[in-house]
N, C-alpha and C positions, 0 to 999 in steps of 0.2 A: 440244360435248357439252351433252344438256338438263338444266336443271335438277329432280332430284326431289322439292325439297323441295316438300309438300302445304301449299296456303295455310289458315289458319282459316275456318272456315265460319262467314257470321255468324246467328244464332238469330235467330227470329223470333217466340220464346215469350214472352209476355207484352204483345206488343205492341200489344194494342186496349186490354187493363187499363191501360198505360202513357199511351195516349192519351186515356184516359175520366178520367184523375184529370187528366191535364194540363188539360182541360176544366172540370171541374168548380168551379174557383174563379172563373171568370169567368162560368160561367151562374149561382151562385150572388150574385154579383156583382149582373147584370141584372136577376133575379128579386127580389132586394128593393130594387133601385132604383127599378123600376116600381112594386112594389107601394107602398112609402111616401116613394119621392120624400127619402127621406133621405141624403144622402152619407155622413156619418161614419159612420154605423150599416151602410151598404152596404160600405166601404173594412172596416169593422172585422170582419165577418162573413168578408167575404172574406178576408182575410188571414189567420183561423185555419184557412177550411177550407183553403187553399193550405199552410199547415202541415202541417196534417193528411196531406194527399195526397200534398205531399214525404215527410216521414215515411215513410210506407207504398211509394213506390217506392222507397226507400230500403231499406227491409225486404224488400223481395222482390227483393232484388239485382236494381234497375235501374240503367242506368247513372247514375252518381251525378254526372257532370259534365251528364247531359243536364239531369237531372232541378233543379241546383240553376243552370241558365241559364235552363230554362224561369221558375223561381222569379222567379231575377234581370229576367226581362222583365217580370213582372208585377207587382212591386213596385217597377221604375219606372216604371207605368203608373201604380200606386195613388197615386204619390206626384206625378204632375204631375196628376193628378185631383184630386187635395186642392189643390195647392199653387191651379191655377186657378178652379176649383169647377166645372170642365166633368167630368159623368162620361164622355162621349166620348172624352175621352184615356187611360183604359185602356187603349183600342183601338191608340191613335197609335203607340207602340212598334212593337208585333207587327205593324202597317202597312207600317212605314220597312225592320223585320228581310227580311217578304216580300220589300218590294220589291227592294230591295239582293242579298239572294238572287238572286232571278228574275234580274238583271241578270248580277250575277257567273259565274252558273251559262252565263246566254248565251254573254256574251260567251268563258269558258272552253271551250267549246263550237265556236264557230265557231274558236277559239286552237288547237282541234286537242289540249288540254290539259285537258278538264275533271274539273270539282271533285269527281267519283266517283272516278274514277282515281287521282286522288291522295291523296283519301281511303286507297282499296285500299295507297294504297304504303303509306301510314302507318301501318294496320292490322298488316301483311303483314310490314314490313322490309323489301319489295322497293325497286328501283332504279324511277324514274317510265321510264325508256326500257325495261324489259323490258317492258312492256306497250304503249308507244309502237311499241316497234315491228315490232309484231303488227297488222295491219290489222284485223283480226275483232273483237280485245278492244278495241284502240282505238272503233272504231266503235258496238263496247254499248256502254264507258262514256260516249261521247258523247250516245247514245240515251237512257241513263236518267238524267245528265245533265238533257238537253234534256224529258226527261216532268216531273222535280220543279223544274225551274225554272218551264214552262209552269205547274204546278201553283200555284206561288207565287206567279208574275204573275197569274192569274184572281182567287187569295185576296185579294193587296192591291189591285189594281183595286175590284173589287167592293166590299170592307169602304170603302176610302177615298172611294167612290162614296156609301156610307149616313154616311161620318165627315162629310162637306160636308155635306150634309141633316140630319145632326144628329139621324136617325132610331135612337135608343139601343134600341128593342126588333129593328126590325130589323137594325142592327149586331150586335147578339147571335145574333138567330137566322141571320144570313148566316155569322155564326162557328164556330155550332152547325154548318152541312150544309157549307160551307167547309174543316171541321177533322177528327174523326173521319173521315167519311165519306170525305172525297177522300184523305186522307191510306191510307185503307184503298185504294181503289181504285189510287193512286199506288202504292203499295206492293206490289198483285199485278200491274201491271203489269215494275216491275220486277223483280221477282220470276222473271218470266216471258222478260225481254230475259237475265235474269244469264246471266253465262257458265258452263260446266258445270264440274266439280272438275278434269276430265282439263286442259281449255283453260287454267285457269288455274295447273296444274303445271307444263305446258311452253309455255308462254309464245312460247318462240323457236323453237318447233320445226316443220316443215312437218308433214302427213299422213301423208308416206312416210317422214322422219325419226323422226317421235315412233312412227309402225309396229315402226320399226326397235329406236328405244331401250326400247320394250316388250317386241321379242321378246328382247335382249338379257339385259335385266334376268328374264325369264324362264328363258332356258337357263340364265342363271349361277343362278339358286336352283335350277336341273334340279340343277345340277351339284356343288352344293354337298353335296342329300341325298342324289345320288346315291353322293358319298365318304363321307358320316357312316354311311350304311346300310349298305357294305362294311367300314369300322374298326369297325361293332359287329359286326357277323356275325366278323369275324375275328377279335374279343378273346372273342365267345363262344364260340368254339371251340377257343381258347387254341392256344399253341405243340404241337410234337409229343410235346415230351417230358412238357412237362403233360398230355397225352393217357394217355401208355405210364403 
């Protein structure tokens, strides 16, 4: 028997606003670093607008664990920046997070198990095997998977390519076209692999099966208003002797 329950659909509203404040304390970050070459005054700028920007996704009902890990990377970025006096290791975090991603996500991937899927389970309350073992859903989630891992790997390559050079204006702007913008693209890619409502209510069902438990679940609602519509007609017309 398939399962009916409808999984949550996840929204996708607000999410470039979510990703422009994410951005924001670190170009602000760059942009007074280059202009006066001061760190403290750079770290301290940035830390209130990262306030600020938590705040507000905060207020616009974003997710609040995303939003206060993003925080948490960038304030240990601001703090081994100070502590060295290299501003280049703001970057270094968000570096090591990519790359460790990109890996995990592979390797979960090639594991036959990846980190979207189980995501899904955790969202969802499903079991990780109802979806395992479903050849199709397995296969997207390995798919999309395998695009934000890709994704990751290119971001921390690259940025850790300008972090060795030591080149702090383009470490920022490889972060800039790196971060909104791929993350937008990543995002309608998958968007596009996801699997559709129906696949992921019946998870375990074949084409002919899940046919089946649709038409099913159809005659029985035939049949239900088919009796509610006979018990009113018949109470509106009351017994006979209510009639006489």
């Amino acid at each position: 028997m398939c399962s009916t329950h409808t999984p949550r659909r996840v929204s996708a509203r607000g999410l470039a606003w979510e990703l422009w404040l994410g951005a924001t304390p670190t170009f602000s970050f760059v942009t007074v670093q280059v202009a006066t070459h001061k760190l403290d005054l750079s770290i301290s700028l940035a830390a209130i607008v990262l306030t600020v920007a938590t705040a507000v996704q905060v207020a616009i009902r974003s997710q609040f664990k995303t939003a206060l890990a993003g925080a948490a990377v960038l304030l240990i970025g601001f703090a081994l920046a100070f502590l060295s006096r290299e501003p280049r290791d703001v970057f270094l975090p968000g570096i090591l997070i990519s790359g460790v991603g990109a890996l995990v996500g592979l390797v979960s991937t090639v594991a036959g198990v990846p980190i979207v899927g189980i995501a899904y389970s955790l969202a969802t309350g499903k079991k990780v095997r109802t979806w395992r073992s479903n050849k199709m859903l397995r296969r997207r989630f390995q798919l999309i998977t395998l695009c934000v891992s890709l994704g990751s790997a290119l971001r921390s390559c690259v940025q850790y390519y300008f972090y060795l050079s030591g080149e702090l204006t383009l470490l920022g702007q490889t972060r800039a076209i790196l971060g909104v913008p791929l993350y937008a693209v990543t995002f309608l890619i998958c968007w596009r692999i996801w699997p559709a409502d129906q696949q992921l209510a019946y998870p375990n069902c074949t084409n002919g099966t899940r046919r089946r438990e649709l038409h099913n679940v159809q005659l029985g609602a035939h049949r239900e208003y088919s009796e509610a519509h006979r018990d009113g007609h018949r109470r509106s017309r009351g017994t006979p002797k209510e009639r006489i």
